[in-house]
N, C-alpha and C positions, 0 to 999 in steps of 0.2 A: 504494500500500500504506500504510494507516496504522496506527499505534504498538497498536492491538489486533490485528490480522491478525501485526505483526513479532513483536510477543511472544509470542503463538499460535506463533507456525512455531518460534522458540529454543526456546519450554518443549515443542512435539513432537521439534526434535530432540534436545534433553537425554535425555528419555522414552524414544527409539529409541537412544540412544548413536551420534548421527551426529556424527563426528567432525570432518566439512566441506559443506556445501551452497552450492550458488551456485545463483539464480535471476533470470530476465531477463525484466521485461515493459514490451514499450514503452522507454521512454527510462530508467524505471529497473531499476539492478541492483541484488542484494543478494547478499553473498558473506559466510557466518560461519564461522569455521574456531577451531574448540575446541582451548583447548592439550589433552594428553595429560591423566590423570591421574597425576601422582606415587605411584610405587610405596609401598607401606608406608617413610616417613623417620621419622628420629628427629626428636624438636621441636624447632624451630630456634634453642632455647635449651640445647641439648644434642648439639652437632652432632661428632661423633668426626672428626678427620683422621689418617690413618694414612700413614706413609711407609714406603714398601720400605727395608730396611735391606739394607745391602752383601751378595752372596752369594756372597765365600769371602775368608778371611782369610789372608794371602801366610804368613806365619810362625807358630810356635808363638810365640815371644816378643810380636809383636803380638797374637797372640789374648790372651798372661794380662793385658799391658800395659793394653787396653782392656777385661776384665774387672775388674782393678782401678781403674781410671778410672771405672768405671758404679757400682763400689760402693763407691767414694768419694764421687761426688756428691749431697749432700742430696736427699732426694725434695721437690716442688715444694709448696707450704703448699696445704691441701687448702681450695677455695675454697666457701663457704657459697651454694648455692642458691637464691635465693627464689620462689616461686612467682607469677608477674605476671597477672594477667589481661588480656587484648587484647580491645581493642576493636573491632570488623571493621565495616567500611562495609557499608552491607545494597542500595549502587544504586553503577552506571556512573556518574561525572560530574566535576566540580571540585568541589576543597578550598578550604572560606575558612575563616579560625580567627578573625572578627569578624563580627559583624552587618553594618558596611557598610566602604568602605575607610576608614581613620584612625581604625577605634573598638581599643580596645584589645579581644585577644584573649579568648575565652569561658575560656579557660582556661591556664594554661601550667604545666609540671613543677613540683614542687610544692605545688601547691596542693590542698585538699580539696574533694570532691567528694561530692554524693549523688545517690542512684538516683534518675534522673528531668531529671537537670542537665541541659543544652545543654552538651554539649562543642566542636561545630564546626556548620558548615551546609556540605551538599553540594548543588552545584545541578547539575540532570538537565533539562533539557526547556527550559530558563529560570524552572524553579520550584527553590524553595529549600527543600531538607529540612535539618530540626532532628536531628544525631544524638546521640543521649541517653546519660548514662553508664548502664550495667543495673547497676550493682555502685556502692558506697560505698567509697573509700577516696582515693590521693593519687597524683596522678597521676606518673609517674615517668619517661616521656618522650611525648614527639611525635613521632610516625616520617612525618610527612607535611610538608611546604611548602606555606606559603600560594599560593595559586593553582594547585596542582598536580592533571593529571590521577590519578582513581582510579579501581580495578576493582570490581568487587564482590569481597567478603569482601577486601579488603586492608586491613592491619593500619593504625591509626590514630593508636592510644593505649596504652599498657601503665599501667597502675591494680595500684598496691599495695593490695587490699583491707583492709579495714578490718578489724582483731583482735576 
């Protein structure tokens, strides 16, 4: 089976919504098994955790005791949002943040950036792709490690755009 036939059969089963296939010919196998998709979440820059609070309070004194405690305490300073753009890997493969080992990195937090830059190289097959920032502004972390495997669409880069 080569890499047009394997990609043919992933992109029919994405097309059918198959959620697992395995196939056996000869000496090779090939087995692809799709995570789920996540139900409608909130962005994972906005992520709510809720905790069960106690359900029943032993006394009428503890009840007002811990209503006055709740509305004694300052409410928490209300944090400023900013809006990040991410950068998403477009292929399967390894993370390198230099052109070869010992060069200094294509880029690292802080710095500015324009639409078009080399931010990293992904290598898939033993060939090396250039992935490019789509937006102008300042780059404001790296969520990957040098050498590290990646998936497709996993987050890269988050990019302050540019005002």
């Amino acid at each position: 089976m080569n890499q047009k036939e394997l990609k043919e059969l992933i992109e029919f089963l994405i097309e059918k919504d198959i959620a697992e296939f395995e196939l056996e010919r000869g000496d090779v196998k090939v087995r692809v098994k799709r995570a789920a998709e996540p139900a409608a979440q909130a962005p994972a820059d906005r992520i709510i955790t809720v905790h069960p609070a106690p359900l029943a309070v032993s006394t009428p004194l503890q009840a007002a005791a811990s209503a006055e405690a709740a509305s004694a305490a300052p409410p928490p300073p209300a944090k400023v949002e900013e809006k990040l753009h991410m950068v998403h890997s477009p292929i399967v493969g390894t993370y390198y943040e230099s052109p070869s080992p010992g060069s200094p990195p294509f880029v690292k937090p802080g710095d500015q950036v324009e639409a078009g830059q080399v931010l990293c190289i992904v290598e898939a097959m033993k060939l090396m792709n250039e992935i490019e920032a789509d937006i102008s502004g300042e780059i404001v972390k790296k969520l990957v490690n040098n050498g590290a495997p990646i998936e497709y669409g996993q987050e890269l880069f988050a990019i302050r755009p540019k005002k």
